[in-house]
N, C-alpha and C positions, 0 to 999 in steps of 0.2 A: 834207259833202254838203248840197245844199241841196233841201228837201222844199216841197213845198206842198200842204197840209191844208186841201180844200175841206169845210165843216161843221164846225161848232162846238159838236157836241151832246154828250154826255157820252163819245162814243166819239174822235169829234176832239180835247175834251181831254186825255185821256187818253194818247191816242196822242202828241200832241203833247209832252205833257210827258216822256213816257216817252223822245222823241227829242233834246229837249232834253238830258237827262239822261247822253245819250251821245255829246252833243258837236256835232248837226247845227246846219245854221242852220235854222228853222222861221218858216213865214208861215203861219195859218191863216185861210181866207176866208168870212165866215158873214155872212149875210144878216141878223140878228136883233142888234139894238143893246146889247141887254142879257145876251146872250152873249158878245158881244167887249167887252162891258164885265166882264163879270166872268174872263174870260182874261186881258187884258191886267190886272189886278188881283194873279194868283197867278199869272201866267207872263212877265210881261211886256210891251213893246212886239211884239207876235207878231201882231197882229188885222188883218185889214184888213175893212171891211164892205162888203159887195158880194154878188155872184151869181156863183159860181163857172161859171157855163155860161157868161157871155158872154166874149165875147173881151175886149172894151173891161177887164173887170176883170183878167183874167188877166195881159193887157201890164201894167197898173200893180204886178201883182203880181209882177211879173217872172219869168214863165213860159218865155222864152224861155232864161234862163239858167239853170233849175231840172233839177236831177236825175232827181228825184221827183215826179210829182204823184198824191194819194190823197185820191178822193173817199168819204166817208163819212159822206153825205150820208143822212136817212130816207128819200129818194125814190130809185129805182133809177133810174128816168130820167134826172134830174139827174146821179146818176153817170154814167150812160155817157154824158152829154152830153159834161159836166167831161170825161170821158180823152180823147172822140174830140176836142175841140177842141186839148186840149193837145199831143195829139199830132198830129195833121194842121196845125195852124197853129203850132206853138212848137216844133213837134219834143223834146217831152221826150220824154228816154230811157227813161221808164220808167211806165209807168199801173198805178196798182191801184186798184180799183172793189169796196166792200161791196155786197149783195146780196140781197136780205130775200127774196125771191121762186128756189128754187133752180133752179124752172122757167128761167130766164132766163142762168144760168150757161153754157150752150152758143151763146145769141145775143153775150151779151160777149165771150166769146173769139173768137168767128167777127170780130167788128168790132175784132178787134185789141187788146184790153184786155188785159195782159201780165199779170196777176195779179187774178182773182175771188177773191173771199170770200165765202164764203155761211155764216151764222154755222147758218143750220137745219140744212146740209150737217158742219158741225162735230163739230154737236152730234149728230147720227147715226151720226159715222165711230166718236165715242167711245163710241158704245151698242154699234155692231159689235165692238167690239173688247172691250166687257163681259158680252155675247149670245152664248151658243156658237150660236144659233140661226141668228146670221149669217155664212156660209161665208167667202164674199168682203168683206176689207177694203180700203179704199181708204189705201196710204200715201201717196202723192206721186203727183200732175198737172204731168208733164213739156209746159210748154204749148209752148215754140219747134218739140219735137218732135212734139207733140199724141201722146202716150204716155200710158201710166196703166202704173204700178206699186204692181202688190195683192200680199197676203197672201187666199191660200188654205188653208184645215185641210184635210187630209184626211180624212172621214170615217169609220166604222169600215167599211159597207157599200157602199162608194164601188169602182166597176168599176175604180179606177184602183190598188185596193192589191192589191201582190205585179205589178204587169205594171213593164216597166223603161221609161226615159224615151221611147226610141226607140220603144217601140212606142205610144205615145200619140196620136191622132189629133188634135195640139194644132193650134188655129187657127193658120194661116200669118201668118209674122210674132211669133209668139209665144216671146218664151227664157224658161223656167225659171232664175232666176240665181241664186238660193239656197235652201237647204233645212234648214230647223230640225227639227233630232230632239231627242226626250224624251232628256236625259240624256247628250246628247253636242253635240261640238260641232261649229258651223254647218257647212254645207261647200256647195263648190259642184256641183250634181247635174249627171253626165256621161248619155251616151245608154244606159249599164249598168244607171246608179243603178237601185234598184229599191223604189217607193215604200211606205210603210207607214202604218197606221190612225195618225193623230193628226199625220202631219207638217204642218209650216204651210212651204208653198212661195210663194217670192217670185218673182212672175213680171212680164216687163214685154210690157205687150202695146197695142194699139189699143182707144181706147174703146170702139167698136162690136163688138169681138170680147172683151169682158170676161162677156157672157151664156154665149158659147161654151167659153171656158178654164172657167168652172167647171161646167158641164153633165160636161167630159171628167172633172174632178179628184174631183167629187161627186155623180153621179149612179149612183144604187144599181146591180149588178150585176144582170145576166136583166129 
């Protein structure tokens, strides 16, 4: 597969190398001389210096026959410059765009950036899931679909323990598709099921309806 790593900073190294490492071809594009001077050092002929936004760089970088292109870039703008060009002018198949501002993550996607990364958003999902404090976890952003698949606990005082699936007034659009119980194994919960204090339900629903699936799952009873 051939990538193209717009940004040269410690995170575009890295990544680069790491792709390297598993066989890709890799071009990374950084604006800064003494950065593609010290890639092209410990990675190889990989550097091109230039400006990932423009086009004029992209064609010599040969973007029109690239896979991949991944901007990870410090500036957010620049990234989504980098995807929307490559993709509106090169037709790469593929864009992903880091993100230092999490605010921003729903403007990428709407403009077609096929994979965000938001390292803040990362670093939060891993606090959720060390926090009992936090109900709802975020696994996976199904983006072609524009889905979100969480993990919700059950809470002990949660209106939703002891009533069974069918009677749950769950957002339309919303499956329950798995259900983790203490001590037993997974299974997938039918409209009988009947939920209990501490299960962790996997549910796949619409972003805008992730406030309301857990308001039904944890919100106290009376």
């Amino acid at each position: 597969m051939y990538i193209v790593v717009v940004g040269g900073g410690n995170i575009g190294y890295h990544l680069a190398r790491s792709l390297l490492s598993e066989g890709h071809e890799v071009l990374v594009i950084e604006k800064d001389a003494q950065r593609c001077e010290r890639i092209s050092e410990e990675l190889g002929s990989i550097t091109l210096r230039g400006d990932g936004c423009e086009v004029a760089t992209l064609e010599t970088a040969g973007a029109g026959r690239a896979d991949m292109l991944v901007a990870v870039t410090d500036h957010d703008e620049d990234n989504l410059v980098s995807c929307q060009v490559a993709r509106h002018r090169f037709e790469v198949k593929r864009t992903v765009a880091r993100v230092a501002n999490p605010k921003l993550v729903p403007i990428f996607r709407r403009l077609g950036v096929d994979c965000v990364v938001s390292s803040t958003m990362l670093i939060m999902e891993h606090i959720e899931h060390e926090v009992p404090t936090h109900p709802l976890i975020h696994l996976l952003t199904l983006t072609d679909a524009q889905m979100e698949i969480v993990e919700v606990r059950i809470p002990p005082k949660s209106a939703a323990v002891g009533r069974k699936v069918k009677d749950l007034p769950l957002p339309s659009g919303t499956t329950l598709s798995l259900l983790i119980r203490r001590q037993q194994r997974p299974q997938i919960p039918t409209p009988e099921t009947v939920l209990q204090a501490g299960d962790q339900v996997v549910a796949v629903t619409l972003p805008e309806l992730e406030e309301a699936l857990k308001l039904v799952l944890t919100e106290t009873a009376g």
